[in-house]
C-alpha positions, 0 to 999 in steps of 0.5 A: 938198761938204767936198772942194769947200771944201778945194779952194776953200780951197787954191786961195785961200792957193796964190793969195796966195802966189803974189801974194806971191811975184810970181810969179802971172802965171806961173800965169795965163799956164800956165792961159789957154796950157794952156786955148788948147792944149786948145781948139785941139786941139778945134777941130782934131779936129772940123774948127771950127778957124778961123786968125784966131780962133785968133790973136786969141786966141794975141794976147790970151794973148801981151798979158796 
């Protein structure tokens, strides 16, 4: 449970700072693209994989 804390807590003060430096947006894009590529590769591998879901979705990343 302590560990839990900790990571919470980093992730909290590693988020602040990126606001600070302007730079969070980078690292919002990095997850949701990191967290398409993953699902993508999901879909791909158990045979779900549906064009048009996979571009609304790629057009939502590309909007934000």
């Amino acid at each position: 449970m302590q560990l839990l804390e900790a990571l919470k807590s980093c992730c909290y003060f590693n988020s602040q700072f990126l606001e600070q430096e302007g730079i969070r947006h980078m690292l919002e894009f990095f997850l949701a693209a990191d967290n398409f590529q993953c699902h993508l590769k999901s879909e791909l591998e158990t045979g779900q994989y549906n064009a048009q879901y996979a571009l609304d979705d790629a057009m939502i990343i590309y909007d934000k």
